[in-house]
C-alpha positions in Angstrom: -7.6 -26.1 79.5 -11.1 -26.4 78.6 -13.7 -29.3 79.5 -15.6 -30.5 76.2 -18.4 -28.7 78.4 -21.2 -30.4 75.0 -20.3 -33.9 76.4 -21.6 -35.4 79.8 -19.8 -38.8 79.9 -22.0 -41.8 79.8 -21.9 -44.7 82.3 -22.9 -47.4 80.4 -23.3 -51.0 82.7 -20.3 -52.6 81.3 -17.2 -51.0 80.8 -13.6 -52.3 79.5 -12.0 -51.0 83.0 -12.7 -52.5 86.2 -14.7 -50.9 88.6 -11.7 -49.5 90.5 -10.2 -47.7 87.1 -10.5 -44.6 86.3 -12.1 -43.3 83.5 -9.9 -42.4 80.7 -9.1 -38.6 79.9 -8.4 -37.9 76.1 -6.7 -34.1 75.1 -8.4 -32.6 72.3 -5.9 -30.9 70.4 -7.1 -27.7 68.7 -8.5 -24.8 68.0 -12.5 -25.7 68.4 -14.6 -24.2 66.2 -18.5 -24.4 65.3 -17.6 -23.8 61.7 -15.2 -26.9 62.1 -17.5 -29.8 61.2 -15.2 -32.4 62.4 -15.6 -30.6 65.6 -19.2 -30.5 65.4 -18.9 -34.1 64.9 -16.8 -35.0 68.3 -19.7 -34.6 70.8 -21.9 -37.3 68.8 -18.8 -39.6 68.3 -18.1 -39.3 72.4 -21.4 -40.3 72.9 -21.9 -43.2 70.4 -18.6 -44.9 71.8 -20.1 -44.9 75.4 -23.7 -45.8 74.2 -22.5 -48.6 71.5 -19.3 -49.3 72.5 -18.7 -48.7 76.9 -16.0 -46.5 76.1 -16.6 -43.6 78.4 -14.1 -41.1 77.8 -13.4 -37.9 80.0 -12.4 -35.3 76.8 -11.1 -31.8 77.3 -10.6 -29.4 74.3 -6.8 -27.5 74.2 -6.5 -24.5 72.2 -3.4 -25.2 70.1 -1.8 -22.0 72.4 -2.1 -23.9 75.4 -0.7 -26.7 74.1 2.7 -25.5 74.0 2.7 -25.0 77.5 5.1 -28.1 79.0 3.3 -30.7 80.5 -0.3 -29.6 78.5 -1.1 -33.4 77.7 1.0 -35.2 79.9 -1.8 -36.4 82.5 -3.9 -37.6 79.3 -4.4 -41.4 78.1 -4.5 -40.3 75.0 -3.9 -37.0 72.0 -6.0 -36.6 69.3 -4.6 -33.5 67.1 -7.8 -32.5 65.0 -8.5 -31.1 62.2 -8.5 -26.8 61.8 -5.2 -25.4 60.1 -3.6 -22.9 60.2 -3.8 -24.0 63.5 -3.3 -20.7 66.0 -0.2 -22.0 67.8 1.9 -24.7 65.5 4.3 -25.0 68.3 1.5 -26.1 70.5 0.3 -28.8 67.8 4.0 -29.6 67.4 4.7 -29.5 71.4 1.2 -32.2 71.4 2.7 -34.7 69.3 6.1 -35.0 70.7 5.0 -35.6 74.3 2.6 -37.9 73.1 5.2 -39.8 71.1 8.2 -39.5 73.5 5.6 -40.5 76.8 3.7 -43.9 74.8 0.5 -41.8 75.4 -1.7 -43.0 72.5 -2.1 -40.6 69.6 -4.2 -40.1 66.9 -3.9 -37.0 64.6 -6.7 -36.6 61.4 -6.2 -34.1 58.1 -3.8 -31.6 59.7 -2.8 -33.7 62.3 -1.4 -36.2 60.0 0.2 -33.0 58.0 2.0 -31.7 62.3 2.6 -35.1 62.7 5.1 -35.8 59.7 6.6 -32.0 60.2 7.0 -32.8 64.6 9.1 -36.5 63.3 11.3 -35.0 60.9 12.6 -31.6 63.3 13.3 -33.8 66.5 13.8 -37.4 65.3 14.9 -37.0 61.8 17.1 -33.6 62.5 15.4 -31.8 59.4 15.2 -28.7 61.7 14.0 -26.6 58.9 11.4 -29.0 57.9 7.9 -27.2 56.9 4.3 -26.8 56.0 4.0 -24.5 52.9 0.1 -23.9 55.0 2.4 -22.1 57.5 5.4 -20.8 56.2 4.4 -20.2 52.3 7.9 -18.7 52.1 9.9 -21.5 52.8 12.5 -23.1 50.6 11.3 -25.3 48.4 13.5 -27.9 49.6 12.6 -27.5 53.2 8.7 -28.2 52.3 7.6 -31.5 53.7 3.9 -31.1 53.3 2.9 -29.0 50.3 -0.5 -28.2 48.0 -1.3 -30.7 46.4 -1.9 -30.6 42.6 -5.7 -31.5 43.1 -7.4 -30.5 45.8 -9.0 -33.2 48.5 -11.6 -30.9 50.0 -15.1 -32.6 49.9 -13.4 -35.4 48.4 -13.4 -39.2 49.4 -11.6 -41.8 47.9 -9.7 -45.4 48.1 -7.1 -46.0 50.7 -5.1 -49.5 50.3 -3.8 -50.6 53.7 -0.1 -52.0 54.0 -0.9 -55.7 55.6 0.1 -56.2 59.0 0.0 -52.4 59.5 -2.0 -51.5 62.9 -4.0 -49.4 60.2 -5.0 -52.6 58.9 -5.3 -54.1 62.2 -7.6 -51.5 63.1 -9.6 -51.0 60.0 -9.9 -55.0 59.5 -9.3 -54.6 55.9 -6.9 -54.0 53.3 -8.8 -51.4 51.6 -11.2 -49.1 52.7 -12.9 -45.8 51.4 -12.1 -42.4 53.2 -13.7 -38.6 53.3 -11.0 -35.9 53.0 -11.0 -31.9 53.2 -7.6 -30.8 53.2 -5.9 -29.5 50.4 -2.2 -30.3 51.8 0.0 -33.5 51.5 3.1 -35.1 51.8 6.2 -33.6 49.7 8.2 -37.0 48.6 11.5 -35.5 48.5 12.0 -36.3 52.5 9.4 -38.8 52.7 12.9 -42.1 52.7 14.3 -40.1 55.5 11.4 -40.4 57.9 11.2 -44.1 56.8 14.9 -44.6 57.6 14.2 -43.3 61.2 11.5 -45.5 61.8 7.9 -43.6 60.5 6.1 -46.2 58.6 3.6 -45.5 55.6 1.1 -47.6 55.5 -1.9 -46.2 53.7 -2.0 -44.6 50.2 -4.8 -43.7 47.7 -4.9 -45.2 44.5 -2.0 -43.4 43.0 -0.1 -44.1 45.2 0.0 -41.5 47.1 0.6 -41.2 51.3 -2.5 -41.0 52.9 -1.7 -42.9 56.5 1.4 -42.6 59.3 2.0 -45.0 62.2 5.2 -45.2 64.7 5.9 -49.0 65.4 6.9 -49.6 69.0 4.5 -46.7 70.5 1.5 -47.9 72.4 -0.8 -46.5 70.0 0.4 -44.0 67.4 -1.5 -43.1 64.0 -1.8 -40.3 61.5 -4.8 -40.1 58.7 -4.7 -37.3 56.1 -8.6 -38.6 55.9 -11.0 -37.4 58.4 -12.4 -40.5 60.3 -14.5 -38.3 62.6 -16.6 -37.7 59.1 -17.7 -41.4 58.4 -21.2 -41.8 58.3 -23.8 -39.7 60.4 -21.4 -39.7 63.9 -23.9 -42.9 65.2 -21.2 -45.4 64.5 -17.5 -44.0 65.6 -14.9 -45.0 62.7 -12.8 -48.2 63.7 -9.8 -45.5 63.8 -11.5 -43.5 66.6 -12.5 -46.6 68.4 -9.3 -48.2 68.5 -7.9 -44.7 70.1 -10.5 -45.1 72.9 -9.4 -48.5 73.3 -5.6 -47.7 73.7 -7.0 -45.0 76.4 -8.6 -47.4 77.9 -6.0 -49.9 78.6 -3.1 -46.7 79.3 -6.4 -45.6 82.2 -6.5 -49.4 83.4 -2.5 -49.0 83.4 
């Protein structure tokens, strides 16, 4: 495990936890890169939610390797599975998400986090053992793909995304519509999408076509998937209402 060793955590006056709580520890979930610029962007957001927001958060990067090791985010309040695929271990993105979904630790997974996030449900809740990411295994049967290229590429983009009402995307965001960067170029395959419904995975973001752009588990303390990147909104000063409503869920799991 490594410490986020860019980010001293803040102390701001107030905080959401009592004096007596400890500060909440978030897992970092990937395989940290300077050439990454959602990683880049992580020190800057860490510090704008303590500074604007008195959420102080204790973050620690984990190589994607690492996380496959049991117990890797157990001790964590909360999992955010970044951005960065091929990731270098997708067992250890994969072993992330299902602790953090089988333990109610809060979860948040952006771009190919969302993409791990659909593949993790479908092997272990859905049974679709052979579910797969064309990204990793560009020899799979066509039939086994789950997330595949998409016919236009997002990278660079940024587009609409209308929110499903009463979603806790919607709760979080505050609107029914709201305008998202991308830079991925892999999405959701429909052909299994009904199953994952069936065993409980909402959708309840898509673009203007239609088109799956958000994930969300109802029952889990806190548990959402963006194909968007909301690390990338604006200049890092003001934390995306998606990232803030992670360090909140921390927050209250810490005060747990």
């Amino acid at each position: 495990m490594t410490t986020a060793d860019t980010h001293t955590p803040h102390r701001p006056l107030t905080s959401p936890t009592s004096a007596t709580s400890r500060t909440p520890r978030i897992a970092l979930v990937g395989d940290r890169s300077p050439h990454v610029k959602s990683h880049v962007r992580i020190p800057l957001l860490l510090d704008a939610l303590a500074q604007r927001d008195g959420l102080v958060l204790d973050a620690y990067w984990i190589p994607s390797g690492d996380a496959a090791e049991p117990g890797a985010v157990s001790g964590f309040d909360a999992v955010w599975l970044l951005p960065g695929s091929p990731y270098e271990s997708e067992a250890g993105a994969l072993a992330a998400i299902r602790a953090a979904r089988e333990e109610g630790i809060p979860f948040l997974g952006t771009c190919a986090g969302f993409q791990h996030a659909l593949v993790e449900f479908a092997r272990n809740v859905c049974g679709l053992e052979r579910a797969a990411h064309a990204e990793n295994d560009p020899e799979a049967d066509p039939e086994d793909l789950l997330l595949a290229p998409l016919a236009c590429s997002l990278i660079g983009h940024e587009g609409a995304v209308r929110l499903t009402p009463g979603s806790l995307a919607e709760s979080v965001i505050g609107a029914e519509r709201t305008t998202e960067r991308y830079h991925c170029a892999y999405g959701p395959d429909g052909r299994h999408l009904d199953t994952l419904e069936r065993h409980g995975m909402r959708f309840t973001g898509v673009d203007e076509d239609g088109q799956i752009r958000i994930a969300e588990l109802p029952g889990h303390p806190f548990f959402l998937a963006t194909l968007f990147q909301p690390e990338l909104s604006g200049d890092g000063s003001r934390p995306h209402p998606v990232v803030r409503a992670l360090a909140r869920a921390a927050a209250v799991r810490a005060a747990r």
